[in-house]
C-alpha positions as CSV (number, residue, x, y, z in Angstrom):
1,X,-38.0,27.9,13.1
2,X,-40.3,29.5,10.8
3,X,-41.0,27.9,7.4
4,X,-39.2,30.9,5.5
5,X,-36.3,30.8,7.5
6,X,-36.1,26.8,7.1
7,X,-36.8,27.0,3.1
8,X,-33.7,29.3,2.7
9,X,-31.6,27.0,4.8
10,X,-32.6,24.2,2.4
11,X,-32.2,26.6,-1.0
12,X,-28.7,27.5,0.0
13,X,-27.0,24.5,-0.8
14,X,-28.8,24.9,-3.9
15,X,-27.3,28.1,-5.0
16,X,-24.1,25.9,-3.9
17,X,-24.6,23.1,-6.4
18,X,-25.2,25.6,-9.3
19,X,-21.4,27.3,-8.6
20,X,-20.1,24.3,-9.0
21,X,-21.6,23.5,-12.2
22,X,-21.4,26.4,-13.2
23,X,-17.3,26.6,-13.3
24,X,-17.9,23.9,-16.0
25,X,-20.8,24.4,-18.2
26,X,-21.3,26.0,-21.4
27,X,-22.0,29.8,-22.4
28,X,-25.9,28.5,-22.6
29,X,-26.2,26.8,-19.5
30,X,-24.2,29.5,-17.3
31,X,-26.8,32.4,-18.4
32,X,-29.5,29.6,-17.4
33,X,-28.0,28.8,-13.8
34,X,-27.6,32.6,-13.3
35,X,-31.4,33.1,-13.5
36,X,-32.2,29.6,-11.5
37,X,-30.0,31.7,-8.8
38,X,-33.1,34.2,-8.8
39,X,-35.5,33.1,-5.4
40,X,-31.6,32.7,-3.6
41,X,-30.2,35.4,-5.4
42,X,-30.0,38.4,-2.8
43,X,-27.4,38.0,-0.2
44,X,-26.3,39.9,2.6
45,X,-22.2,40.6,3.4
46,X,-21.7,37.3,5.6
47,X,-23.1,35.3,2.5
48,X,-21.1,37.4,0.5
49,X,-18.1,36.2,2.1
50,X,-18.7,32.9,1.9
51,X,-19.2,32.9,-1.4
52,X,-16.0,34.5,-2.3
53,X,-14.3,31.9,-0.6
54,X,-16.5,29.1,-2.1
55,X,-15.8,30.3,-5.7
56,X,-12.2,31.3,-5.2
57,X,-11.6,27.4,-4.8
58,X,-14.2,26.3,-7.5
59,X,-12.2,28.4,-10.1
60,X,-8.8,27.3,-8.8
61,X,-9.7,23.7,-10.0
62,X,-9.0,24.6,-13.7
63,X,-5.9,23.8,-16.0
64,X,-2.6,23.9,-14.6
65,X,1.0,24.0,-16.5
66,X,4.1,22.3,-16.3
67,X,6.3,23.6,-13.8
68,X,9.8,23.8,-16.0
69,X,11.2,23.6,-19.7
70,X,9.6,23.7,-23.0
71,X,5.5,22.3,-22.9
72,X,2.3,22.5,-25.0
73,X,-0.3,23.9,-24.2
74,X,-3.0,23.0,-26.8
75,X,-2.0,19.5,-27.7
76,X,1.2,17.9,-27.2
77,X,1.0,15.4,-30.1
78,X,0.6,18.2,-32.8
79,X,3.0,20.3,-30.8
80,X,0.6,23.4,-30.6
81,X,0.4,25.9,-28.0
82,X,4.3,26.0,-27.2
83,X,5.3,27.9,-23.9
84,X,8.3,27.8,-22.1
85,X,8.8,28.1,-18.4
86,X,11.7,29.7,-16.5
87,X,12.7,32.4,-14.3
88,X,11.8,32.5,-10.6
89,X,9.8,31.0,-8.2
90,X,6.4,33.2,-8.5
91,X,7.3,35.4,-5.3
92,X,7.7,38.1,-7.4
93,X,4.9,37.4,-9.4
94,X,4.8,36.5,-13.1
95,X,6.3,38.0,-16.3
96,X,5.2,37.2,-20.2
97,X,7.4,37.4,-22.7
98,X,6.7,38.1,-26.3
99,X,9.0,36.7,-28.8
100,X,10.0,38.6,-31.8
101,X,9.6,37.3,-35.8
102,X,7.7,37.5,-38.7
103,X,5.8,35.9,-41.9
104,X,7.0,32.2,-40.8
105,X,9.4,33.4,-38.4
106,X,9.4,33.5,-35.0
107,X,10.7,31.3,-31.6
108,X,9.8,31.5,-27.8
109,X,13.5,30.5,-27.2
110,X,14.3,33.7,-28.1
111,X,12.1,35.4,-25.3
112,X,12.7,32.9,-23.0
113,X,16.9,33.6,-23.4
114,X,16.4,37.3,-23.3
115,X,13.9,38.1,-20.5
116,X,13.9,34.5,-18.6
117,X,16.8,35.7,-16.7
118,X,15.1,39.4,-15.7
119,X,12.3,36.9,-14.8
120,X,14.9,35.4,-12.4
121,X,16.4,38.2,-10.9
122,X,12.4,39.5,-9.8
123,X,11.4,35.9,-8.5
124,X,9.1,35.8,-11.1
125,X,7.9,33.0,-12.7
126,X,8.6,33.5,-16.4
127,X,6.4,32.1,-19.2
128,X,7.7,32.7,-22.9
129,X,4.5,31.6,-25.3
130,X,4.9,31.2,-28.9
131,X,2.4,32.8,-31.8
132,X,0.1,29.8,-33.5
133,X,0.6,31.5,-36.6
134,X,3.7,32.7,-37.5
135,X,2.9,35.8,-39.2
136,X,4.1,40.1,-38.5
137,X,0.7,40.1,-36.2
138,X,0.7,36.5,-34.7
139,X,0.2,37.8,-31.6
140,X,-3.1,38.7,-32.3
141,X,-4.5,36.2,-35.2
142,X,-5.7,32.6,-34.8
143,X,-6.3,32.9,-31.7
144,X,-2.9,33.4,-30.3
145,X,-3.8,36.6,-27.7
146,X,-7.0,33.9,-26.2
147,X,-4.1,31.3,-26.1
148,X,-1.8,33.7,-24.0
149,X,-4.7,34.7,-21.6
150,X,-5.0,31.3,-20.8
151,X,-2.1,30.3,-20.1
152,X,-1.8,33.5,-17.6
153,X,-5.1,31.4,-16.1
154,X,-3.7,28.4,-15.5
155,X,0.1,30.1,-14.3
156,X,-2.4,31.4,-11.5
157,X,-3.4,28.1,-10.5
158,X,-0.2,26.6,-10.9
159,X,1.9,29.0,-8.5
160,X,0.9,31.2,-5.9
161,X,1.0,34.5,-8.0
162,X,0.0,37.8,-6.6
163,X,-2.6,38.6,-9.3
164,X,-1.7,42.5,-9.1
165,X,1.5,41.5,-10.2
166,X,1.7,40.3,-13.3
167,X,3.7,41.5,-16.5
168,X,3.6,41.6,-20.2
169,X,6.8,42.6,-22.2
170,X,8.1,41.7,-25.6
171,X,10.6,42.9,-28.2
172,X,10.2,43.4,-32.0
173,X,6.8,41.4,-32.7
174,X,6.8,41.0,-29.0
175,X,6.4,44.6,-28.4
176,X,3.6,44.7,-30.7
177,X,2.1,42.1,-29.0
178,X,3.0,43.7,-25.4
179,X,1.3,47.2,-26.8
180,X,-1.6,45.2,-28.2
181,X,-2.1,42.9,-25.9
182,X,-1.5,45.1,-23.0
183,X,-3.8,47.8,-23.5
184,X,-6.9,45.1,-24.6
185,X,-6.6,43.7,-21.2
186,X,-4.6,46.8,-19.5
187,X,-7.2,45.5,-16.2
188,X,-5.5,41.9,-16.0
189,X,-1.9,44.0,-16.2
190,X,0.5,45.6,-13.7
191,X,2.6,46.8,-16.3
192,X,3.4,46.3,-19.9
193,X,6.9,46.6,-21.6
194,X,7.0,47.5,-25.6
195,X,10.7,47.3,-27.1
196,X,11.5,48.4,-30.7
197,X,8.2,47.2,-31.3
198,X,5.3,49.6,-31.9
199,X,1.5,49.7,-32.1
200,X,-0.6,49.4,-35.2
201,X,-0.6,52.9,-36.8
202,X,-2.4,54.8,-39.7
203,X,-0.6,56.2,-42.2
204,X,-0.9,58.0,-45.1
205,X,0.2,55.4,-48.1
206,X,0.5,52.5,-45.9
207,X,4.2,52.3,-46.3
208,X,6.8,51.6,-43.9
209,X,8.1,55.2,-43.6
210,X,4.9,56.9,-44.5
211,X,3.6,59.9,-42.4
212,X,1.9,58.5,-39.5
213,X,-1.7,60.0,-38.8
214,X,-3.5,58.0,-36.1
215,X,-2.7,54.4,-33.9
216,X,-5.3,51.9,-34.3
217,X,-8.2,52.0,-31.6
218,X,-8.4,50.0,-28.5
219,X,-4.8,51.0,-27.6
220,X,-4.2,54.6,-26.2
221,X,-7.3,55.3,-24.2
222,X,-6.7,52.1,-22.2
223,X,-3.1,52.9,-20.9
224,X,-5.1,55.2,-18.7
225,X,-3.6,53.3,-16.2
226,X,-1.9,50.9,-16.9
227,X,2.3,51.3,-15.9
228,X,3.6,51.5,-19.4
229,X,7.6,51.4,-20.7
230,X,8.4,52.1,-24.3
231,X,11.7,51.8,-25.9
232,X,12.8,53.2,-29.5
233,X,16.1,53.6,-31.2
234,X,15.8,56.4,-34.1
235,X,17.5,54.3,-36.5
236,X,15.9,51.2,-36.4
237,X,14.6,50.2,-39.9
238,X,13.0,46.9,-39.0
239,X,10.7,48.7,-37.0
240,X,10.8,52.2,-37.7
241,X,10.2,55.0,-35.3
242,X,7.7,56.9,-36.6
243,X,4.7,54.6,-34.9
244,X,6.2,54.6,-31.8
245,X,7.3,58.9,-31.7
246,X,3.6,59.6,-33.1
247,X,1.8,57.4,-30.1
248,X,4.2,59.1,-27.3
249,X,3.0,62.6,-28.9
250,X,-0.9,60.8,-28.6
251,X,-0.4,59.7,-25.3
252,X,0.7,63.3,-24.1
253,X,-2.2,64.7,-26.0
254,X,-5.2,62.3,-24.3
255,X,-3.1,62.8,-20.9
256,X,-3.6,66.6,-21.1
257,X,-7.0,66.2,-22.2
258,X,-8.0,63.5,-20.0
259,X,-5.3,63.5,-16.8
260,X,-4.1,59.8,-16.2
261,X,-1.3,58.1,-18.2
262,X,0.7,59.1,-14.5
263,X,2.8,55.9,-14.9
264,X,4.8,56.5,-18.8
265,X,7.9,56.2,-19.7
266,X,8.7,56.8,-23.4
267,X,12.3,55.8,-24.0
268,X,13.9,57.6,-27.4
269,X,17.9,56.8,-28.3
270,X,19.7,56.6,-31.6
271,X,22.4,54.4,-32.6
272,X,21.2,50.9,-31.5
273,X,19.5,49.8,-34.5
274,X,16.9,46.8,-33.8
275,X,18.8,46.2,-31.1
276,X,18.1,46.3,-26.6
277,X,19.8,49.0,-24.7
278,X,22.8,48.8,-23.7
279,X,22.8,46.3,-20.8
280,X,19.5,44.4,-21.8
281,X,16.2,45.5,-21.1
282,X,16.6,44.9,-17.0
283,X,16.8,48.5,-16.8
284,X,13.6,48.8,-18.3
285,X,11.8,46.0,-16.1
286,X,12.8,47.8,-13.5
287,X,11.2,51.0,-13.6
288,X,8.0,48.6,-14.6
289,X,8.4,46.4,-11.9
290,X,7.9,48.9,-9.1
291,X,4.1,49.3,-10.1
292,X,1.4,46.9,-8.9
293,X,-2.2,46.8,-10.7
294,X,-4.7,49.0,-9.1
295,X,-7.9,46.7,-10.1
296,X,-10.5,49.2,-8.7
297,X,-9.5,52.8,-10.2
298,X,-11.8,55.5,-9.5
299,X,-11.7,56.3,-13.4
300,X,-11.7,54.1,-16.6
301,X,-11.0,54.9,-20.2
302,X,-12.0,51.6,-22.2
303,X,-12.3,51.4,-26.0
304,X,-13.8,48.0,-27.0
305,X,-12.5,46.4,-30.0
306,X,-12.7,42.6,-28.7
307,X,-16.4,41.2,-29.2
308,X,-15.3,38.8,-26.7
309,X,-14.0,41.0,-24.2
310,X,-16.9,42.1,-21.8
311,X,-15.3,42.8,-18.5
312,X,-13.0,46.1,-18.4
313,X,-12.2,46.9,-14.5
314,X,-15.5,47.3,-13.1
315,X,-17.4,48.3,-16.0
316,X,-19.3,45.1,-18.0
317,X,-20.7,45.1,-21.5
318,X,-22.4,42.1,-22.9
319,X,-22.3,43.3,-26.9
320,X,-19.6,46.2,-26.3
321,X,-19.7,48.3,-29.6
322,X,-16.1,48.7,-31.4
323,X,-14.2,51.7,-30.8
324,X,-16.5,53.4,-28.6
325,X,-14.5,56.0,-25.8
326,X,-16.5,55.1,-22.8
327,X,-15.6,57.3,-19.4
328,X,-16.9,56.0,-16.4
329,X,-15.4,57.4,-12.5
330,X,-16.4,57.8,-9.5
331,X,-17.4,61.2,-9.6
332,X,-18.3,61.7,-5.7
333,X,-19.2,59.5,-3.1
334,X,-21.9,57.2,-4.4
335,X,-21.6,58.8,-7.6
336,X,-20.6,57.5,-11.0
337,X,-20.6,59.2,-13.9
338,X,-20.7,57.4,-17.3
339,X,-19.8,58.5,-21.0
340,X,-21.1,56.4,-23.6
341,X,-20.4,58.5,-26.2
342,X,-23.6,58.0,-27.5
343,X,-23.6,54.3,-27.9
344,X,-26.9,52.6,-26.7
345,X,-26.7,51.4,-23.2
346,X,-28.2,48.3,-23.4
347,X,-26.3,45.3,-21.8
348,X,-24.3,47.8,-19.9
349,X,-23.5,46.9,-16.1
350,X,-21.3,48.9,-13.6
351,X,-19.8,46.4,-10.9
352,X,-19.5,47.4,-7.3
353,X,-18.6,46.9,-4.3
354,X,-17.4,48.4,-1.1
355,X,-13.9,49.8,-2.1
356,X,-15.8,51.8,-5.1
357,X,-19.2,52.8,-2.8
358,X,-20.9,52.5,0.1
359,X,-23.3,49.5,-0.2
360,X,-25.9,50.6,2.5
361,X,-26.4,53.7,0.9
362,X,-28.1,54.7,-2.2
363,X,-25.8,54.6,-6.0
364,X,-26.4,57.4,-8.3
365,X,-25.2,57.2,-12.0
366,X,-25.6,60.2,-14.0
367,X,-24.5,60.7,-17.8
368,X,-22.3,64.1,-19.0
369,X,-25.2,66.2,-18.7
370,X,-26.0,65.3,-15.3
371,X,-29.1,63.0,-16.8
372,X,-29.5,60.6,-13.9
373,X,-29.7,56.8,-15.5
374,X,-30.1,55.0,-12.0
375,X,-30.1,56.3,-8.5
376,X,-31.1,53.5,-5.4
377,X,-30.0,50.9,-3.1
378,X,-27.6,48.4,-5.4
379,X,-28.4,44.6,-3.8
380,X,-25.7,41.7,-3.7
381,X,-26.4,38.7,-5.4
382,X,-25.0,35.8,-5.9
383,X,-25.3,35.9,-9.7
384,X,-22.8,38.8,-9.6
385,X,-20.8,37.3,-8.0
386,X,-20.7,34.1,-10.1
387,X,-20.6,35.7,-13.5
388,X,-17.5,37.7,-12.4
389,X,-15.6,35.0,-10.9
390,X,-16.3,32.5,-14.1
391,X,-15.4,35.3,-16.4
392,X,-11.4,35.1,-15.6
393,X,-9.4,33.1,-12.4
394,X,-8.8,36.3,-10.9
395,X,-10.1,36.8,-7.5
396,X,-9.9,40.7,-7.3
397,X,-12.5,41.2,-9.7
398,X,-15.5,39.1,-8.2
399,X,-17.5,41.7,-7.5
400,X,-21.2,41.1,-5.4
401,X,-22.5,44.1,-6.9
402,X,-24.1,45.7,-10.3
403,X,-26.3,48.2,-11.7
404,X,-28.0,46.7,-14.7
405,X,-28.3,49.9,-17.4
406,X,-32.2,50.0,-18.4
């Protein structure tokens, strides 16, 4: 045995030890133990393999949640983080539900009772979380839409959910929070249900029934894909139409612009006020529910508004700038082509692996004007690996793979 071959024998269980501390360190000490990874760092497919095994268990020994009835999350003595659990068994996969309310108003009960049954009937499990701050947007302040991610985490670890089949629906608030949440994380989604609740939209006075010109970034682009079902009565003055008729006009106009969006529905009636179709909103989960996520589409729209949120499908920005339209697809075989819209690069990673390009061969990434930003052989590492798999429990997106934008 030569003395190369015999050092890495002894470094791999090395690289070992550093996966599993890495699935509990801090932000400071993971970027350290992915550069300690460096002499180990290049592996080949049969390592590669491995390793996907080897972290898919390391991150399955996070949090967990109760199994039934009403829980909490964040601490049980303060009664923070309230989720309720009920529906199915998981088979089906799993379905969030978005409570409706208000300033100081709001109640997962109310979810659970509406779409815990639907939940039920799909043999899915069901989990009904409730806002940390009761407020119109509580589904995005104090921390509320990190709180909901997590418990989608541990739900994961908890049951034996198909990750491609997981659901975000809400009415009211909750359809705020399904349109909000559901296109800032449209790559963790199979499908997102918004009832007589609408996106954030700009209008012209700010007033309830002002003339709607715009919805707030971050949310149309990133239903590129994502299976989405809107529902709208007319008459409905708690939520009024105008938000939700202006953003099915939006999303037509980016699809003929752009192509994608091949999985809408835009539901218009009149007559039921505030209220759910008539015969609940199973109707509506149905048409959802026959969609699974694609995680590796051949073409992204992503607009960053999260500072936090670096991982979009296979595209990976350490500082992504706000509201940015970036467009990245596989343009050919072994070819990307990337839109930045003139944002600076820098921190930019496309992650890869065989189901986007062919690993043996050479990667070319070219910019609108055919500039070509990289072009050679892409390597597997083990840090690619690792910094995927620690970024969410979601074992379709470890990728071994990435181009590191100069």
């Amino acid at each position: 045995m030569s003395l190369v071959v015999a050092w890495l024998l002894l470094a791999a269980p090395d690289a070992d030890r550093l996966a599993t501390e890495f699935f509990t360190a801090d932000a400071a000490r993971r970027a350290a133990i992915l550069g300690e990874l460096g002499p180990v760092d290049v592996i080949d497919a049969a390592e590669a393999a491995r390793w996907r095994t080897l972290l898919s268990k390391l991150s399955a020994k996070g949090r967990k949640l109760k199994k039934s009835g009403t829980n909490y999350f964040l601490d049980g003595k303060e009664k923070r983080g309230k989720y309720i659990v009920a529906g199915g068994n998981g088979r089906g996969g799993l379905l969030i539900g978005l409570h409706g309310g208000g300033e100081g108003a709001g109640d997962a009960g109310e979810a659970a009772g509406t779409f815990g049954p639907i939940a039920g009937r799909f043999k899915c499990v069901g989990i009904f979380p409730e806002v940390l701050e009761k407020t119109e947007r509580g589904w995005t302040t104090s921390g509320t839409e990190e709180f909901v991610l997590d418990l989608i985490e541990a739900a994961k670890r908890t049951w034996k959910i198909d990750p491609d089949r997981v659901y975000i629906v809400g009415h009211s608030m909750g359809g705020f929070g399904s349109w909000t949440l559901g296109a800032h994380h449209a790559d963790l989604f199979a499908g997102a249900g918004p009832y007589a609740g609408a996106p954030i939209p700009y209008t012209v006075d700010g007033g309830p029934r002002s003339k709607v010109v715009g919805i707030v970034e971050g949310i149309i682009p990133s239903f590129f894909h994502l299976p989405l079902h809107v529902y709208q009565s007319l008459d409905d003055v708690q939520v009024p139409p105008e938000p939700n008729v202006f953003a099915n006009a939006e999303i037509l106009r980016w699809k003929a612009e752009y192509g994608g969006y091949e999985r809408y529905k835009y539901v218009e009636v009149d007559g039921r006020g505030h209220g759910a179709p008539p015969g609940g909103h199973v109707e509506g989960f149905t048409w959802l529910y026959q969609f699974a996520r694609d995680p590796r589409p051949k073409r992204i729209l992503w607009q960053p508004v999260l500072p936090w949120k670096r991982m979009f499908y296979w595209l990976w920005w350490d500082q992504p700038v706000a509201r940015v339209l970036v467009d990245a697809r596989i343009a050919a075989p072994n070819e990307i082509r990337l839109d930045l819209a003139g944002a600076s690069q820098s921190g930019f990673r496309l992650l890869l692996d065989e189901r986007l390009v062919d690993l043996d061969k050479p990667v070319r990434v070219v910019d609108p004007i055919g500039k070509v930003l990289f072009e050679g052989i892409v390597p597997m590492t083990r840090s690619t690996m690792l910094m995927t798999a620690g970024e969410r429990f979601d074992a379709a997106n470890v990728y071994p793979a990435r181009i590191d934008l100069p």
